[in-house]
C-alpha positions in Angstrom: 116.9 119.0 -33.4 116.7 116.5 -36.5 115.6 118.2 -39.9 111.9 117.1 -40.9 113.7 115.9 -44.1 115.4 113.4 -41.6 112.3 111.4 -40.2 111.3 108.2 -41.9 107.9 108.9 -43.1 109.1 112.1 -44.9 112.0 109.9 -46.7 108.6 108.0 -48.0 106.9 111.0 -50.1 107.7 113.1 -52.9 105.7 115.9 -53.5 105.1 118.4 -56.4 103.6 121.6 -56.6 101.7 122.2 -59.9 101.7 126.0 -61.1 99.4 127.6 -64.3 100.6 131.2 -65.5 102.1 131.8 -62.1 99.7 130.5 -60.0 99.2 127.7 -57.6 97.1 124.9 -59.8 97.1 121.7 -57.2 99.5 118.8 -56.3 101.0 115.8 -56.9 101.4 113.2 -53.8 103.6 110.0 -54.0 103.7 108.0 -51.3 106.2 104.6 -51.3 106.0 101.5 -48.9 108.6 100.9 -46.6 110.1 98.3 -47.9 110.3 99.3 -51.3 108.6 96.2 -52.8 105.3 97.2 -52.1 102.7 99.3 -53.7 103.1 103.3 -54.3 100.8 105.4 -54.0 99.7 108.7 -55.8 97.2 111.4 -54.9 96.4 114.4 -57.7 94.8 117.8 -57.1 94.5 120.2 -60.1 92.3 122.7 -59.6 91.2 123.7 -62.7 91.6 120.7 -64.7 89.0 118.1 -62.6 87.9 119.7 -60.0 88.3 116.5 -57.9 91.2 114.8 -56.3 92.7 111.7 -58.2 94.1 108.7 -56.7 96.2 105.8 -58.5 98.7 103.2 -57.4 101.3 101.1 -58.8 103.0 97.8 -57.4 105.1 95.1 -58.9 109.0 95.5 -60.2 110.6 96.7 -63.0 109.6 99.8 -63.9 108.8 103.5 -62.4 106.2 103.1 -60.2 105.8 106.6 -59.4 105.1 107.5 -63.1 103.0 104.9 -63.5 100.8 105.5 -59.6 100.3 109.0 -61.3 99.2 107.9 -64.5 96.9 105.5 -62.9 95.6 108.5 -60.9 94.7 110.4 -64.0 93.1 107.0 -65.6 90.9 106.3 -62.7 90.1 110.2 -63.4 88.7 109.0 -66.6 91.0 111.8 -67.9 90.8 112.0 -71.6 93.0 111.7 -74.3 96.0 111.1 -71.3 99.2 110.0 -73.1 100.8 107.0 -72.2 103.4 107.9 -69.4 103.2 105.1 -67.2 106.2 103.8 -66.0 108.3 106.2 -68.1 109.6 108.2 -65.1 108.8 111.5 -63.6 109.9 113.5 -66.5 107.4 112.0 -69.0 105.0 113.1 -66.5 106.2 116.7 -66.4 106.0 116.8 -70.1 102.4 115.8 -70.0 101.3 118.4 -67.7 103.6 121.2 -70.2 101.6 120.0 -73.1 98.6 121.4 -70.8 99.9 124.6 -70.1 101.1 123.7 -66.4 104.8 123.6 -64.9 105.6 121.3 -62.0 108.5 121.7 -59.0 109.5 119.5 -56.5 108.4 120.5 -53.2 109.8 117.4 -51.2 
């Protein structure tokens, strides 16, 4: 039997978990287009910090999409004071969510 991590659509998402003081605190979705040209997409789920589930997505060339899917996320979230992260790669976004208290972990 092929590993999940082997079938197309799972090569097409990353996924963090989001933790606060040990717990569970939500998610972070990003979903890319086949092709690779097209348009990511990011879903957002922290618990504690909107209460809602965010969605943002980034297409074009040139930059990291996936930063800048997640920052548009939080954006659309009319999240205030939110740094400017977008396009500056995952890491910038996992220093954002530090400066709030949270840590994040790849799940996929």
């Amino acid at each position: 039997m092929k590993s999940i991590f082997d079938h197309p659509a799972v090569k097409r998402v990353s996924a963090w978990a989001i933790m606060k003081d040990g717990a569970y605190a939500g998610r972070i979705i990003v979903a890319y287009p086949k092709d690779g040209a097209g348009i990511v997409r990011a879903h957002v789920a922290i618990f504690d910090l909107k209460g809602e589930v965010m969605q943002g997505s980034a297409g074009g060339c040139g930059y990291d999409k996936t930063s800048s899917a997640i920052h548009d996320a939080f954006y659309r979230g009319k999240f205030a004071d939110l740094p400017d992260f977008d396009g500056r790669g995952v890491g910038a976004v996992e220093t954002f969510l530090q400066s709030l208290g949270y840590q994040m972990f790849s799940a996929v």
